[in-house]
DSSP file (Angstrom, degrees, kcal/mol; ACC not computed):
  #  RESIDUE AA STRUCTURE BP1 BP2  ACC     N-H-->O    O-->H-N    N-H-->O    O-->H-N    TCO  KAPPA ALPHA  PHI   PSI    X-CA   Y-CA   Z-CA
    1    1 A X              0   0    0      0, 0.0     2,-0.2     0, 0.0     0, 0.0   0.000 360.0 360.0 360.0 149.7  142.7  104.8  -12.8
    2    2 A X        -     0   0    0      1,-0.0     2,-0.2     0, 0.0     0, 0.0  -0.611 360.0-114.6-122.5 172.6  141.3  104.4   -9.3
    3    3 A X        -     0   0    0     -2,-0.2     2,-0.4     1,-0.1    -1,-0.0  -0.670  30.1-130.5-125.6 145.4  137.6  104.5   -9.2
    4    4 A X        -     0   0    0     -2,-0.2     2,-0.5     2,-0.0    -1,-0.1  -0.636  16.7-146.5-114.0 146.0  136.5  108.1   -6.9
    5    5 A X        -     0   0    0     -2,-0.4     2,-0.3     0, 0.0     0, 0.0  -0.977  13.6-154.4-111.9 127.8  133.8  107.1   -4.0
    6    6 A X        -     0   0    0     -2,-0.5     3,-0.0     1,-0.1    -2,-0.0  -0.933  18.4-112.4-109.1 148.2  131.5  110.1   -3.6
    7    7 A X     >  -     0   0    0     -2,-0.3     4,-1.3     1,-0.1    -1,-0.1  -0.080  29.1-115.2 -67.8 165.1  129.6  110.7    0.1
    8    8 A X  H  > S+     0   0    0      2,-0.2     4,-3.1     1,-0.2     5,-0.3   0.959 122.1  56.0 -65.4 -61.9  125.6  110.2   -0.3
    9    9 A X  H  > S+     0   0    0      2,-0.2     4,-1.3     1,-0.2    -1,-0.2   0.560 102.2  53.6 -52.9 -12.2  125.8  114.2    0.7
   10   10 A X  H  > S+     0   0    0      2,-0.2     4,-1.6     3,-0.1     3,-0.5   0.950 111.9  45.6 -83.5 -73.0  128.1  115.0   -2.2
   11   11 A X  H  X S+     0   0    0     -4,-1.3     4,-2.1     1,-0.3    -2,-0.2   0.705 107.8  49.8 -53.5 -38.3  125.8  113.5   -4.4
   12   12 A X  H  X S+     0   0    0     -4,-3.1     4,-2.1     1,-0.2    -1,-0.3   0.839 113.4  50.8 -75.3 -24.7  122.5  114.9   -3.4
   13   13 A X  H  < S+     0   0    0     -4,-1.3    -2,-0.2    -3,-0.5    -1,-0.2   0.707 107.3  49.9 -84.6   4.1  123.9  118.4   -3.5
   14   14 A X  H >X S+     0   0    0     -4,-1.6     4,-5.4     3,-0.2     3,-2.9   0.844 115.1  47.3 -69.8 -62.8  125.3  118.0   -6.8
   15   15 A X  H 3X S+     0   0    0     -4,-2.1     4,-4.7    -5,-0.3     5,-0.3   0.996 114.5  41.7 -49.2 -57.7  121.7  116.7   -7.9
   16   16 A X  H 3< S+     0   0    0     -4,-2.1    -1,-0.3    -5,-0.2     4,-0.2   0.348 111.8  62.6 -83.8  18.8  119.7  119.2   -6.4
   17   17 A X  H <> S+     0   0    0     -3,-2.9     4,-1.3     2,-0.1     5,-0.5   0.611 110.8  39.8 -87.3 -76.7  122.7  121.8   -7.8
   18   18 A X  H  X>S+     0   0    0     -4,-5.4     4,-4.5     1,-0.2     5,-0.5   0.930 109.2  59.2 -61.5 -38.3  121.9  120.8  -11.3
   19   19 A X  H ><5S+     0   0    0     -4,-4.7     3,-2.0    -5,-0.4    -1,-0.2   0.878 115.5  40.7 -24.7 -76.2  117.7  120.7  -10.7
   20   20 A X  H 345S+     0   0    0      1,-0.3    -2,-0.2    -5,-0.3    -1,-0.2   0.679 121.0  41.9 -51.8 -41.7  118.1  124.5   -9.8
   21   21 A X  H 3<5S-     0   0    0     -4,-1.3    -1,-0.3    -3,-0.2    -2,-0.2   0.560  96.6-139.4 -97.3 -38.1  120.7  125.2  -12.6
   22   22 A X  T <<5 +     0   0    0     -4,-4.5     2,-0.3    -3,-2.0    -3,-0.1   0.788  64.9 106.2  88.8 -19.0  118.9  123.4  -14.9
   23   23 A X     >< -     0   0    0     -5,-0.5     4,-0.9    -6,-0.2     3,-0.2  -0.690  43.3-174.1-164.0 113.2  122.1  121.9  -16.4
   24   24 A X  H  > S+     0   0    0     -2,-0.3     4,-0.6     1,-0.2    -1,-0.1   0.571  90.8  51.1 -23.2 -56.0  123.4  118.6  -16.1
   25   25 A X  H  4 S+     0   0    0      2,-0.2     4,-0.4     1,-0.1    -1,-0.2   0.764 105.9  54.0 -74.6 -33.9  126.6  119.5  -18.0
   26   26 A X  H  > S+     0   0    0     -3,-0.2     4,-2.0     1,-0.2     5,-0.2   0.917 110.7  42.5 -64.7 -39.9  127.6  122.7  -15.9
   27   27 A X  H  X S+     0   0    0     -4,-0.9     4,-0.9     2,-0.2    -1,-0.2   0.642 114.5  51.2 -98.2  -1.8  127.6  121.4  -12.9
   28   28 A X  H >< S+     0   0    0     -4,-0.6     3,-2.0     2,-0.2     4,-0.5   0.855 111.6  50.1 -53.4-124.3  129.3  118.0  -14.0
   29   29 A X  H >4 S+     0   0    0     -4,-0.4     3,-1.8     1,-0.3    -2,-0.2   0.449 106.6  51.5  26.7 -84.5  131.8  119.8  -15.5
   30   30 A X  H 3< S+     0   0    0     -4,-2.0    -1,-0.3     1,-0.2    -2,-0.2   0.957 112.9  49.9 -62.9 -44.4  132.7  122.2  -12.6
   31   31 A X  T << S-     0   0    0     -3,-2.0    -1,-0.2    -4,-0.9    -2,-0.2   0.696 113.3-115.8 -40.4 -33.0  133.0  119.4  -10.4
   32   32 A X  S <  S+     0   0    0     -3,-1.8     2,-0.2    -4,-0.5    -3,-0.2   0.723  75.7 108.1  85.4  28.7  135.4  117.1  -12.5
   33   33 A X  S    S-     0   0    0      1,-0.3    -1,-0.3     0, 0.0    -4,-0.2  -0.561  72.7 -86.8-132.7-163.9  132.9  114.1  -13.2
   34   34 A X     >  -     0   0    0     -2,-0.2     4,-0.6    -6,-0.2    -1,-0.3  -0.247  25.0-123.7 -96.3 179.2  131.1  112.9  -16.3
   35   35 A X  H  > S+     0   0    0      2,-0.1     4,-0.7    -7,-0.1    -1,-0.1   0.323 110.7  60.2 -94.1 -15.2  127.7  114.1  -17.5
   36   36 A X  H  > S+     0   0    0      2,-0.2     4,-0.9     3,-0.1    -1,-0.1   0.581 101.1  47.5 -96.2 -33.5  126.7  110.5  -17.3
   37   37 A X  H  > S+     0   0    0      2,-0.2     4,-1.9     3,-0.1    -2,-0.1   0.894 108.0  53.2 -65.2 -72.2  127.2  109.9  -13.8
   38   38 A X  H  X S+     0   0    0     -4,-0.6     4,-3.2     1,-0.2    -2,-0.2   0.885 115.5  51.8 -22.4 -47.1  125.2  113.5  -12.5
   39   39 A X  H  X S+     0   0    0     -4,-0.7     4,-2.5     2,-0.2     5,-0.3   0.980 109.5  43.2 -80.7 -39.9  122.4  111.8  -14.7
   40   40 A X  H  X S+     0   0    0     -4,-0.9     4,-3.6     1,-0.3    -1,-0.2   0.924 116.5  44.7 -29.0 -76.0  122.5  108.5  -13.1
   41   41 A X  H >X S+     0   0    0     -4,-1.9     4,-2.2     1,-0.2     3,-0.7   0.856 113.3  55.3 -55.8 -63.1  122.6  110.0   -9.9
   42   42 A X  H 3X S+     0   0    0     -4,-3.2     4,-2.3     1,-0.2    -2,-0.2   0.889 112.1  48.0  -7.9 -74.5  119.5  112.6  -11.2
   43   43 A X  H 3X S+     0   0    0     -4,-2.5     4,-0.8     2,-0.2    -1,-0.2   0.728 104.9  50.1 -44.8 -48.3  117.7  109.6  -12.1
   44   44 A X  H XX>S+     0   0    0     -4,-3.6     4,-1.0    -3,-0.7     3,-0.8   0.924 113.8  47.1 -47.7 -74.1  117.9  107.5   -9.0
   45   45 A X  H >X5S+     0   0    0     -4,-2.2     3,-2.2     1,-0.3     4,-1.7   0.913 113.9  53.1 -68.1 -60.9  116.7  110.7   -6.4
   46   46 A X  H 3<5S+     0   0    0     -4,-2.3    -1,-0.3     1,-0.3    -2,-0.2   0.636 117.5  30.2 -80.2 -29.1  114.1  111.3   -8.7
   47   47 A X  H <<5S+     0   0    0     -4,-0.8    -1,-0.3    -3,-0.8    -2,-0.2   0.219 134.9  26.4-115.6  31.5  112.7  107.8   -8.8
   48   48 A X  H X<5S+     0   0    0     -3,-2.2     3,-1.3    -4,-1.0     4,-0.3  -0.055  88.3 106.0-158.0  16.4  113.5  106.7   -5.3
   49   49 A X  T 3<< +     0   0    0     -4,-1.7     3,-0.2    -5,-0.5    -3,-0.1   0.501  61.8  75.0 -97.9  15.0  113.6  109.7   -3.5
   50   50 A X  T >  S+     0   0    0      1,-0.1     3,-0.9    -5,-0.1    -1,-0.2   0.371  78.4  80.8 -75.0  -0.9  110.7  109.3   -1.9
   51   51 A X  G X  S+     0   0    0     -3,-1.3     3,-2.1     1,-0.2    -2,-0.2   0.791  72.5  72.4 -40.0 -42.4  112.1  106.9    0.4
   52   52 A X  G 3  S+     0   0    0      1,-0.3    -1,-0.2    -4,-0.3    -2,-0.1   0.273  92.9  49.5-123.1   6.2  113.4  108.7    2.2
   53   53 A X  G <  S+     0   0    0     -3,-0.9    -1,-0.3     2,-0.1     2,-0.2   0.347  77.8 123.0-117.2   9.6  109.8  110.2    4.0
   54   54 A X    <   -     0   0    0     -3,-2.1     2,-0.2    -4,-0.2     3,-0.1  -0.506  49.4-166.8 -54.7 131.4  108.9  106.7    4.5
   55   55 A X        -     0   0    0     -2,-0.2     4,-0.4     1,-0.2    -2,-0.1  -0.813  37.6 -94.9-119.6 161.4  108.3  106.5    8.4
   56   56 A X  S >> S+     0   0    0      1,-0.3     3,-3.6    -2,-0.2     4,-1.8   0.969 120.4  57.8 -34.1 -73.4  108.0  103.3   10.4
   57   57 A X  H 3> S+     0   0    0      1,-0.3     4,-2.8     2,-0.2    -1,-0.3   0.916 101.5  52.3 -41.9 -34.7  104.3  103.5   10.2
   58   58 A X  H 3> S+     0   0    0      1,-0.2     4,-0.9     2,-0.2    -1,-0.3   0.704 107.9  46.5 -78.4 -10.3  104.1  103.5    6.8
   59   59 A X  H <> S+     0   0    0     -3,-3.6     4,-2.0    -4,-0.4    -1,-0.2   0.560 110.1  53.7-111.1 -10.0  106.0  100.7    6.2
   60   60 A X  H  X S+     0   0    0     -4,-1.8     4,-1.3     2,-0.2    -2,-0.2   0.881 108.1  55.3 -72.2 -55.3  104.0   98.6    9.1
   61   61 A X  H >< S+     0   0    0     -4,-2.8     3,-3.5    -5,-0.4    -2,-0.2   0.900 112.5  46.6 -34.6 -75.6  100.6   99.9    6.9
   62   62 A X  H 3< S+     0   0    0     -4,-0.9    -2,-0.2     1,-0.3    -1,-0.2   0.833 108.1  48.3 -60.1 -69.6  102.5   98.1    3.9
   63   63 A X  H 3<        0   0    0     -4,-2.0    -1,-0.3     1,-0.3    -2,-0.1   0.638 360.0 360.0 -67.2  -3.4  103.4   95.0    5.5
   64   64 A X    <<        0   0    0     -3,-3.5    -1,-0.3    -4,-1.3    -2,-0.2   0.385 360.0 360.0 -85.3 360.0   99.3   94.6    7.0
């Protein structure tokens, strides 16, 4: 079975599909992928999706 590559954009609207919805399994489901994969991917933007307002400055602050 060949292993499916999803875009970074696939995946964050899928996540921020199931926030709003509220369910993990529906929008899994309608998609074709597992319920286990959505949470992964759930889990991940929720505890490293704040990266992604880190600016240059803020990571120059960190390294002083």
């Amino acid at each position: 079975m060949k292993k499916t590559k999803y875009t970074s954009r696939f995946k964050f609207d899928r996540v921020i599909e199931s926030v709003r919805k509220d369910n993990v399994s529906e929008v899994a489901r309608s998609y074709g992928f597992g319920i286990n994969l959505l949470s992964k991917w759930r889990s991940d933007f929720l505890k490293n999706g704040h990266k992604h307002f880190d600016t240059k400055t803020d990571q120059d602050v960190i390294k002083l």
